[in-house]
HTML snippet that shows the backbone in 3Dmol.js (N, CA, C, O; Angstrom):
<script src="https://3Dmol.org/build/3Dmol-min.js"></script>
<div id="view" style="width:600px;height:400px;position:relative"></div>
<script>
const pdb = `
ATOM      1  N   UNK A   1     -17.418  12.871 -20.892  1.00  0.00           N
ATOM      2  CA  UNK A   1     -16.525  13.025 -19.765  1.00  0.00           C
ATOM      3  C   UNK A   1     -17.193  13.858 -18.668  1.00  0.00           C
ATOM      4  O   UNK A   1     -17.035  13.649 -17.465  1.00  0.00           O
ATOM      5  N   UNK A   2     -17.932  14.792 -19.178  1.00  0.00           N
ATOM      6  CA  UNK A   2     -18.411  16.150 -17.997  1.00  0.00           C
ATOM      7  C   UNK A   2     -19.688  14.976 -16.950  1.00  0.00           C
ATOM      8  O   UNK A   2     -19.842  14.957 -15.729  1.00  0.00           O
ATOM      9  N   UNK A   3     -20.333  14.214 -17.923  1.00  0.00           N
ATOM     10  CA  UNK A   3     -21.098  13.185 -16.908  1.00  0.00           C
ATOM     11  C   UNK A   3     -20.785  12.362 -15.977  1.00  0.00           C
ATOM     12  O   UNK A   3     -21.571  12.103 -15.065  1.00  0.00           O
ATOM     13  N   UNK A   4     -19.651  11.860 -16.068  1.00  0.00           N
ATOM     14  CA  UNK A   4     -18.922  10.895 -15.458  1.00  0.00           C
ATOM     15  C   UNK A   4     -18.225  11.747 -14.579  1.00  0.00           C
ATOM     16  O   UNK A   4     -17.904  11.216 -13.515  1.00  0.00           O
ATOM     17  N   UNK A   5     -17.817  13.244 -14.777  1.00  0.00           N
ATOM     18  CA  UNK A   5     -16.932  13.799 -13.378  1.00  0.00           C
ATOM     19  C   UNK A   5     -18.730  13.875 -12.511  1.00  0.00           C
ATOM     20  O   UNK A   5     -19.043  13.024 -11.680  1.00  0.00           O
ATOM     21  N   UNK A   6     -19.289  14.543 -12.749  1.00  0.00           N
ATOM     22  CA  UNK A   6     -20.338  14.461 -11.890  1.00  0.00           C
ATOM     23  C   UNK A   6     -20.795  13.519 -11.466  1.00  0.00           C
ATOM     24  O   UNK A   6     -21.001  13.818 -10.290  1.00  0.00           O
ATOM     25  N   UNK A   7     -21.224  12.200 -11.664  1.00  0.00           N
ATOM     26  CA  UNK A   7     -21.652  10.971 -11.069  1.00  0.00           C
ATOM     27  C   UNK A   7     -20.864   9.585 -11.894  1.00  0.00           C
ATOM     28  O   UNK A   7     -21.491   8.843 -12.649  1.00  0.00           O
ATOM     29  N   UNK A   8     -19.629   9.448 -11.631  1.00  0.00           N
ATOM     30  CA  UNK A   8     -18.636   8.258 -11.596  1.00  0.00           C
ATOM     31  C   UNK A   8     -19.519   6.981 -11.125  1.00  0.00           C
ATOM     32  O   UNK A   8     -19.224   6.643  -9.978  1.00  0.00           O
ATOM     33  N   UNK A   9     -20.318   6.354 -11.600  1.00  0.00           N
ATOM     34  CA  UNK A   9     -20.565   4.950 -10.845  1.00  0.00           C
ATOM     35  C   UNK A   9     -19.662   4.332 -10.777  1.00  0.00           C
ATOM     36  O   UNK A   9     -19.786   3.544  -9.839  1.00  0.00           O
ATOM     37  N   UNK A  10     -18.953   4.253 -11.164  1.00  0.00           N
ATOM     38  CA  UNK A  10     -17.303   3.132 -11.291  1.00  0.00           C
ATOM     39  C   UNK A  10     -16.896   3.653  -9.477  1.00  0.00           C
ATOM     40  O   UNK A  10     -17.227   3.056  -8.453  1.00  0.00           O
ATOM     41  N   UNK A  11     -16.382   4.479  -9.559  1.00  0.00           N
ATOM     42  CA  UNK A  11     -15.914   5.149  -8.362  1.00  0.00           C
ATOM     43  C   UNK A  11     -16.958   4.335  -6.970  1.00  0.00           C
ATOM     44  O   UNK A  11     -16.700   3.689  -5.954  1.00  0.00           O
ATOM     45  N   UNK A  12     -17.982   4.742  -7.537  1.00  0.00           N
ATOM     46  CA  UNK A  12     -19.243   4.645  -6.275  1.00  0.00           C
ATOM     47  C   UNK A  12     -18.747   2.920  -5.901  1.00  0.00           C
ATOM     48  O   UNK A  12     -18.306   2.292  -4.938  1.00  0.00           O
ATOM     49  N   UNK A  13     -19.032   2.737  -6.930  1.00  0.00           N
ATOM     50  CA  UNK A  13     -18.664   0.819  -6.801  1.00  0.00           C
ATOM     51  C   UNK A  13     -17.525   0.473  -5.905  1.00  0.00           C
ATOM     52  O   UNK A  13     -17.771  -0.120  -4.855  1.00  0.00           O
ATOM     53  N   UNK A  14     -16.222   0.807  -6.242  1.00  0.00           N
ATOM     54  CA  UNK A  14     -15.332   0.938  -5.599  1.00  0.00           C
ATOM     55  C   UNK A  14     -15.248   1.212  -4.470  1.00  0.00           C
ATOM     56  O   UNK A  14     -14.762   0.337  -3.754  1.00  0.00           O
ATOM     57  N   UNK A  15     -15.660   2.481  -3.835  1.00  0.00           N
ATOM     58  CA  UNK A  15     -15.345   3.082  -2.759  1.00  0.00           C
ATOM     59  C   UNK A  15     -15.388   2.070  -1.460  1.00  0.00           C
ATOM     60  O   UNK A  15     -14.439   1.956  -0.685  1.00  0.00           O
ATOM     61  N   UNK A  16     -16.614   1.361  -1.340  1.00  0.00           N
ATOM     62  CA  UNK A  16     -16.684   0.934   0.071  1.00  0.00           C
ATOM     63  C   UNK A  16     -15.583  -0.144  -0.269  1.00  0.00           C
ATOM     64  O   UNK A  16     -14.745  -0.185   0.632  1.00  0.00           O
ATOM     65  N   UNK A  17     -15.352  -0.955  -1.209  1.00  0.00           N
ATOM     66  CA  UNK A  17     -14.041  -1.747  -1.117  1.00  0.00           C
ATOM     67  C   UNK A  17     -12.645  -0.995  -0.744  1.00  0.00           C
ATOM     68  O   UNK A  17     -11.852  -1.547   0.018  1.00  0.00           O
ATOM     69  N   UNK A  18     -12.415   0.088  -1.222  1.00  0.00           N
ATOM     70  CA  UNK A  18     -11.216   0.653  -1.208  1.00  0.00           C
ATOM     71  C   UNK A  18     -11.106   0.802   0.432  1.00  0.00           C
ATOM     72  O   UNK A  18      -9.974   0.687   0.903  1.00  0.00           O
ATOM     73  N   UNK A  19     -12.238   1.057   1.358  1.00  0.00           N
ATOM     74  CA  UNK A  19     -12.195   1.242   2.721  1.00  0.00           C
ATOM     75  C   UNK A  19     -11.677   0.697   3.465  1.00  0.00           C
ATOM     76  O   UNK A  19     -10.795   0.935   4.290  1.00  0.00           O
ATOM     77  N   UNK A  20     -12.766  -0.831   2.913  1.00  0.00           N
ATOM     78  CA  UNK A  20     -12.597  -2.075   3.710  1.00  0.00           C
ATOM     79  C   UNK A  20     -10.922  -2.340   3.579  1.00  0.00           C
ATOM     80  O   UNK A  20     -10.399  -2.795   4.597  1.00  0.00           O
ATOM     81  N   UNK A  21     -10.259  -2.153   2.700  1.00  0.00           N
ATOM     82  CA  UNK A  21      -9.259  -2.671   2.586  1.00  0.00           C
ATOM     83  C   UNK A  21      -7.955  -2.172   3.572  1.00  0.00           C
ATOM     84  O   UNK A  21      -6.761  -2.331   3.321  1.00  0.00           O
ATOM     85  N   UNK A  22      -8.542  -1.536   4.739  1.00  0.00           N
ATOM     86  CA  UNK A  22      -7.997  -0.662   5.517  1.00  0.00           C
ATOM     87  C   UNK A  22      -7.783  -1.442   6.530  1.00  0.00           C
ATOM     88  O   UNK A  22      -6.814  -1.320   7.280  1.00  0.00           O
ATOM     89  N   UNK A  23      -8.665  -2.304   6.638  1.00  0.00           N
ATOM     90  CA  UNK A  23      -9.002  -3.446   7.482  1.00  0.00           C
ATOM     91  C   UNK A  23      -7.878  -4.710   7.708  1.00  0.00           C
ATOM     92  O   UNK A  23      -7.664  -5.386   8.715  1.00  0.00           O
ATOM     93  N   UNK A  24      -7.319  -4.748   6.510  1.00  0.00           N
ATOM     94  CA  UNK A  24      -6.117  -5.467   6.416  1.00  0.00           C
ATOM     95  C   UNK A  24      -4.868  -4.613   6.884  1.00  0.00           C
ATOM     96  O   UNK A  24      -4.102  -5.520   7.208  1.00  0.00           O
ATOM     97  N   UNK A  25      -4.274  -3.584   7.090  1.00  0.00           N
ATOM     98  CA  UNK A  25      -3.306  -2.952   7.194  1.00  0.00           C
ATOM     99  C   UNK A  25      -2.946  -4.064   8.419  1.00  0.00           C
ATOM    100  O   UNK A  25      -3.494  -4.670   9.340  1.00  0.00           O
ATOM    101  N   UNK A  26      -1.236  -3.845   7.569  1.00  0.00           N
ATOM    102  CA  UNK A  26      -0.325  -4.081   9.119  1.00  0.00           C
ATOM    103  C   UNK A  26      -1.438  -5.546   9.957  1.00  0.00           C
ATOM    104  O   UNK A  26      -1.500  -5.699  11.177  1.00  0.00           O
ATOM    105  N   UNK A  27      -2.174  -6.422   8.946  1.00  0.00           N
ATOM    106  CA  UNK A  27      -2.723  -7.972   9.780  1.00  0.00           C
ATOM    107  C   UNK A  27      -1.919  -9.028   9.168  1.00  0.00           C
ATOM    108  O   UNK A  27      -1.627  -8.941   7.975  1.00  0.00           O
ATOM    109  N   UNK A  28      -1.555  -9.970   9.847  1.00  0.00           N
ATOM    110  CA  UNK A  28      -0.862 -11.100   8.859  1.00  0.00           C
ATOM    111  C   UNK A  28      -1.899 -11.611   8.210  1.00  0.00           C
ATOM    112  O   UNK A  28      -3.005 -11.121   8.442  1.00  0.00           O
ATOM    113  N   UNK A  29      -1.793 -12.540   7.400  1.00  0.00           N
ATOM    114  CA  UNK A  29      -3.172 -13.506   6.578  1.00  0.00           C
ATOM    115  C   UNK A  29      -3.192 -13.071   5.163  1.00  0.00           C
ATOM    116  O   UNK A  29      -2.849 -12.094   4.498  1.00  0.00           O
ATOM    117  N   UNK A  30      -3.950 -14.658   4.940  1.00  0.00           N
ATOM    118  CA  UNK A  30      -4.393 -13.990   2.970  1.00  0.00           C
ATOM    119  C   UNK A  30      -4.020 -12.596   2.761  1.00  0.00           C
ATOM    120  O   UNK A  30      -2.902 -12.371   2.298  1.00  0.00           O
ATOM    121  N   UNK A  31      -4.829 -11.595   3.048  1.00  0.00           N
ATOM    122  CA  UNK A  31      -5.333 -10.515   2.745  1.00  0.00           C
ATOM    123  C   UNK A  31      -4.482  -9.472   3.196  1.00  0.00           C
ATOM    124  O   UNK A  31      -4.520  -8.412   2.571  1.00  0.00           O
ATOM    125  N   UNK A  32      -3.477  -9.618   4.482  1.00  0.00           N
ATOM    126  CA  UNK A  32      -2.547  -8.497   4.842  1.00  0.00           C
ATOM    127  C   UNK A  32      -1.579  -8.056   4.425  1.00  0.00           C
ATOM    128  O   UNK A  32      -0.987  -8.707   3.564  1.00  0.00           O
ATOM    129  N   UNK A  33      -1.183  -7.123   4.750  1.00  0.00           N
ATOM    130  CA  UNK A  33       0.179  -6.020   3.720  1.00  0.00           C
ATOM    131  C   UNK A  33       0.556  -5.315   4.837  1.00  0.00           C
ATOM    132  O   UNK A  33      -0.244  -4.981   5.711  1.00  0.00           O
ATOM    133  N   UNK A  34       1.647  -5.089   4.854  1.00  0.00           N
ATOM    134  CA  UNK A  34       2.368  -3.797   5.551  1.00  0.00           C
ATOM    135  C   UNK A  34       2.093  -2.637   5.147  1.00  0.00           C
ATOM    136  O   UNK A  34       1.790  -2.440   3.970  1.00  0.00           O
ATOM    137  N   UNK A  35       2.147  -1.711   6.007  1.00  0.00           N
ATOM    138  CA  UNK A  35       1.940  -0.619   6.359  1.00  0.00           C
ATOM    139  C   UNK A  35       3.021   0.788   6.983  1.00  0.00           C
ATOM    140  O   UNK A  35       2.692   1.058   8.138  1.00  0.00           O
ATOM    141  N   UNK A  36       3.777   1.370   6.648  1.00  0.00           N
ATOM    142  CA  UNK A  36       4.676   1.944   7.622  1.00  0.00           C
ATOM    143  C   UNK A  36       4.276   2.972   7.761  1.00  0.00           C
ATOM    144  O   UNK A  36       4.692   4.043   7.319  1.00  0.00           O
ATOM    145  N   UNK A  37       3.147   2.665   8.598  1.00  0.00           N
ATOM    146  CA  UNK A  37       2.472   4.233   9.375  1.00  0.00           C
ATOM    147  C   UNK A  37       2.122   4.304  10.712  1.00  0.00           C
ATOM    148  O   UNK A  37       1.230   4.944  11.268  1.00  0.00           O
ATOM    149  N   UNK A  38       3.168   3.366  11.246  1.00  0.00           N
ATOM    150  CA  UNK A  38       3.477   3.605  12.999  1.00  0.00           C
ATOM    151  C   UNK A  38       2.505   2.776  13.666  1.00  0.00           C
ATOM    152  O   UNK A  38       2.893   2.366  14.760  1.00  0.00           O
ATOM    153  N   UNK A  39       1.039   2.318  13.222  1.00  0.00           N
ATOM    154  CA  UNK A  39       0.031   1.623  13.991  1.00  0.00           C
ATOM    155  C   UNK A  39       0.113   0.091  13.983  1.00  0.00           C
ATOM    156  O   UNK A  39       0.357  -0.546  12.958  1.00  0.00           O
ATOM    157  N   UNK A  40      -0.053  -0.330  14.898  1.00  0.00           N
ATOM    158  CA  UNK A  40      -0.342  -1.682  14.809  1.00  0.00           C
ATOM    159  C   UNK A  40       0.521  -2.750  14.220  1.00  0.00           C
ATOM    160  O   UNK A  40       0.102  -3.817  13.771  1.00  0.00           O
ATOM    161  N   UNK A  41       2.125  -2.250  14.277  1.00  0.00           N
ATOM    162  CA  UNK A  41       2.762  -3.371  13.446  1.00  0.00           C
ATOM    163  C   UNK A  41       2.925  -4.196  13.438  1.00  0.00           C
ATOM    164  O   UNK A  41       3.326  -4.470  14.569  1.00  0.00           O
ATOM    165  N   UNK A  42       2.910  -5.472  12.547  1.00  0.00           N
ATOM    166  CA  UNK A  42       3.233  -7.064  13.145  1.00  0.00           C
ATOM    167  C   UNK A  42       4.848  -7.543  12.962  1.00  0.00           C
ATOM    168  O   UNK A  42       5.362  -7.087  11.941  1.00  0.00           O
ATOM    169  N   UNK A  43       5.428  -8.107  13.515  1.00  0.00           N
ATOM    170  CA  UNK A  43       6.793  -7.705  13.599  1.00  0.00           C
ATOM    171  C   UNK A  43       6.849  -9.089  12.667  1.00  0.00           C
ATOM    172  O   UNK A  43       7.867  -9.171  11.980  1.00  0.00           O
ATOM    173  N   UNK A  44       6.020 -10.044  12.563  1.00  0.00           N
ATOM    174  CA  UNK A  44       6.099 -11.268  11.455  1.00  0.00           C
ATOM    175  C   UNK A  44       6.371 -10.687   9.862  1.00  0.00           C
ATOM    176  O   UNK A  44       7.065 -11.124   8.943  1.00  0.00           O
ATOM    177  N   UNK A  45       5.579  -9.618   9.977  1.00  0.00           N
ATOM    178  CA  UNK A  45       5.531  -9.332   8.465  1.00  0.00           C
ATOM    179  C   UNK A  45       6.819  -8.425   8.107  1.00  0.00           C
ATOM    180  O   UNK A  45       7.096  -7.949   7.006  1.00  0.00           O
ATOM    181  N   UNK A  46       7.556  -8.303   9.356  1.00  0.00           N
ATOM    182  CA  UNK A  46       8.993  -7.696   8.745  1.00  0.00           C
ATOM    183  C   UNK A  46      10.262  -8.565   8.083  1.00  0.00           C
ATOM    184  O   UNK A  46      10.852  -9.522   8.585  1.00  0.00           O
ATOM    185  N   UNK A  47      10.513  -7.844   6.640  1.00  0.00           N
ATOM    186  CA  UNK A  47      11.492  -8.784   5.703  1.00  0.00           C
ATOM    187  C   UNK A  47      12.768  -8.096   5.820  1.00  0.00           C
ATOM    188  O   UNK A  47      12.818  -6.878   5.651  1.00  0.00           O
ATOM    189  N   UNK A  48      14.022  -8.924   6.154  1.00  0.00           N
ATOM    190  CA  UNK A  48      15.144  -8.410   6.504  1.00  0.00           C
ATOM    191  C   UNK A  48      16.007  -8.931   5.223  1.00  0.00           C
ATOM    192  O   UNK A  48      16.203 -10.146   5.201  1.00  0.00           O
ATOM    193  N   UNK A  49      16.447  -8.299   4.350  1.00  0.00           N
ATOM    194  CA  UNK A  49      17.600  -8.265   3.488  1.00  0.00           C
ATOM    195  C   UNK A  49      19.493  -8.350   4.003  1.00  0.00           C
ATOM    196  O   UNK A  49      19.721  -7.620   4.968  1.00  0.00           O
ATOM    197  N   UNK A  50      20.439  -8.937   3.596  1.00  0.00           N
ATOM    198  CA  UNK A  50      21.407  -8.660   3.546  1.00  0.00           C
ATOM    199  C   UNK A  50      22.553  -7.949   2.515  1.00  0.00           C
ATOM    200  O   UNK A  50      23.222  -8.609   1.719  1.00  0.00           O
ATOM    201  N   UNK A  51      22.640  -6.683   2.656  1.00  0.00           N
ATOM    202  CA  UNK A  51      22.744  -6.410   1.374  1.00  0.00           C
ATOM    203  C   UNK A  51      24.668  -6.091   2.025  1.00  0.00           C
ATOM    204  O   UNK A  51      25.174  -5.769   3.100  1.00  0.00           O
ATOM    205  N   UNK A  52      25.329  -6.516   0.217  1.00  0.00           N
ATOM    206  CA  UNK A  52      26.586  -6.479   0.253  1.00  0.00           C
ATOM    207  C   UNK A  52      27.023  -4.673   0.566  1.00  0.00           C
ATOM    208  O   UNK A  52      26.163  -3.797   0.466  1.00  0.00           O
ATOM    209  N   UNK A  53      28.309  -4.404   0.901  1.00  0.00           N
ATOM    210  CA  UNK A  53      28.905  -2.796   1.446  1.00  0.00           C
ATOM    211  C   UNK A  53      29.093  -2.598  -0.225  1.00  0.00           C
ATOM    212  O   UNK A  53      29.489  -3.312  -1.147  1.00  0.00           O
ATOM    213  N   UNK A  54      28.684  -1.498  -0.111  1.00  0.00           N
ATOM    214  CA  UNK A  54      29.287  -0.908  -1.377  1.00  0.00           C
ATOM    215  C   UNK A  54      27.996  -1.040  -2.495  1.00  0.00           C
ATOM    216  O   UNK A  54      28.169  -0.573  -3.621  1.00  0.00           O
ATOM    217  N   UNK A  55      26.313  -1.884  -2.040  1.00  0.00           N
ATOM    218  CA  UNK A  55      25.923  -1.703  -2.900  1.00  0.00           C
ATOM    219  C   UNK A  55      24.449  -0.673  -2.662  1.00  0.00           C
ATOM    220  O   UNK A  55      23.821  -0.614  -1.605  1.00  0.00           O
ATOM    221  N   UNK A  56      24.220  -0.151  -3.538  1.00  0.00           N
ATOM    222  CA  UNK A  56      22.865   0.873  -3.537  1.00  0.00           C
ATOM    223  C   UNK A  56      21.576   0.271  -2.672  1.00  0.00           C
ATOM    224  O   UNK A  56      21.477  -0.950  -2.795  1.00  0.00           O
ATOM    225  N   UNK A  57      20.585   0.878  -1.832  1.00  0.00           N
ATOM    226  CA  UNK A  57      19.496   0.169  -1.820  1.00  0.00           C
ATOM    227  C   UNK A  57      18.243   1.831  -1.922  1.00  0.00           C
ATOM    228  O   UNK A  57      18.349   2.948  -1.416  1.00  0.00           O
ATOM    229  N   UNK A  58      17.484   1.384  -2.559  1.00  0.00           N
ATOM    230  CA  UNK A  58      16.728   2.262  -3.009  1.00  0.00           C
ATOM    231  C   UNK A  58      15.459   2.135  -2.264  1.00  0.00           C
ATOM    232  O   UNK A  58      14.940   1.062  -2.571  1.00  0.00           O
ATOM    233  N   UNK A  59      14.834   2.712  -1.513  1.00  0.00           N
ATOM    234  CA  UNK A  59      13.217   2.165  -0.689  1.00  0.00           C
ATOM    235  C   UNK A  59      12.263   3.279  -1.139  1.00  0.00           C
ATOM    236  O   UNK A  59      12.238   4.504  -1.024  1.00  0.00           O
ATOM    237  N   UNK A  60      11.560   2.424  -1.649  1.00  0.00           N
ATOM    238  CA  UNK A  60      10.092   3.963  -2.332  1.00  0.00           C
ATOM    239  C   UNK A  60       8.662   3.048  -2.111  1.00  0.00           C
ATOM    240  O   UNK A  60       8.518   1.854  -1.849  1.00  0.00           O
ATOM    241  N   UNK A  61       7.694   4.121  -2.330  1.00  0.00           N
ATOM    242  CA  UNK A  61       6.092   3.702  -1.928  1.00  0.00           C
ATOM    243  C   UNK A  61       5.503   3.452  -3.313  1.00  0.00           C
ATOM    244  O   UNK A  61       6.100   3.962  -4.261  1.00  0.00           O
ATOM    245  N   UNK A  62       4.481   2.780  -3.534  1.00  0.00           N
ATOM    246  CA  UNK A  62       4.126   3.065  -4.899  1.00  0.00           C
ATOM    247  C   UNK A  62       3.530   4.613  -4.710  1.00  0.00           C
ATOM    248  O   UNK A  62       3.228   5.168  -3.653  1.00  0.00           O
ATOM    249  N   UNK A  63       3.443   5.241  -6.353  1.00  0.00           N
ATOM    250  CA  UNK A  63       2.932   6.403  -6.867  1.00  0.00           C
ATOM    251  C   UNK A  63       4.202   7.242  -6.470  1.00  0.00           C
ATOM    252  O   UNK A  63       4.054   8.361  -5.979  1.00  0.00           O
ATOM    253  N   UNK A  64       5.166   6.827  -6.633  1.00  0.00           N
ATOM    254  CA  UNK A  64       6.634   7.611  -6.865  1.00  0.00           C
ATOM    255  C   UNK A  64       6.689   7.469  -8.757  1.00  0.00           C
ATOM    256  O   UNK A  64       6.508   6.486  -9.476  1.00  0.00           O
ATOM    257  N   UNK A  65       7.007   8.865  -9.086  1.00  0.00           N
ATOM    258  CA  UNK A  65       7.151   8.928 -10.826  1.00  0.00           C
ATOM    259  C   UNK A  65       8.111   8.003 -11.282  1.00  0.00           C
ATOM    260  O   UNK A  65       7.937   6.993 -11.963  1.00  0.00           O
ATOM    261  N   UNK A  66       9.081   8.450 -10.848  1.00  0.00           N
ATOM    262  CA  UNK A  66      10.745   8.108 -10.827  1.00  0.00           C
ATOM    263  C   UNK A  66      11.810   8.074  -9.030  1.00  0.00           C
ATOM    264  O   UNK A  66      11.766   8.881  -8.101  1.00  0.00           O
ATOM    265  N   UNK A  67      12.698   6.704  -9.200  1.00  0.00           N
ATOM    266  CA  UNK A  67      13.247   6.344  -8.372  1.00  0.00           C
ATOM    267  C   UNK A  67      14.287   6.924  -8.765  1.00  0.00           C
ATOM    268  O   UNK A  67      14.655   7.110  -9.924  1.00  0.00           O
ATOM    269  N   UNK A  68      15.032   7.373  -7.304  1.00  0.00           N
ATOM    270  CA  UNK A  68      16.032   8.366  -7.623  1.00  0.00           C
ATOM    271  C   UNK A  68      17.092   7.931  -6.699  1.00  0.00           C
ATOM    272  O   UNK A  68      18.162   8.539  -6.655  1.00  0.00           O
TER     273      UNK A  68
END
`;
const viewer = $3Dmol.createViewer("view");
viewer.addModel(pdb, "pdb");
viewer.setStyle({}, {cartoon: {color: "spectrum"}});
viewer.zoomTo();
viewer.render();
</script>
């Protein structure tokens, strides 16, 4: 374990992908995803629900433990 905190190749591998993938924020296409961090929004990629009175709606990001 003490080798791998010091030089992770896994990580190294990763990294420039994890970047690139920044590249997609908030683009329509294959590859795009929303984003709700104020830049660049595409108003296509907004999904509108109708939800009945009286019922719960819960909105979370991933890396929430528990929905509350």
């Amino acid at each position: 374990m003490e080798k791998i905190t010091k030089h992770d190749i896994g990580r190294e591998a990763v990294v420039p992908l994890i970047e690139k993938q920044l590249w997609f924020e908030n683009k329509p296409g294959v590859f795009g995803y929303p984003v709700l961090n104020g830049v660049n929004f595409a108003e296509e990629m907004i999904k509108v629900w109708t939800v009945s009175s009286g019922v719960e709606v819960v909105l979370a990001s991933d890396g929430y433990p528990q929905l509350c």
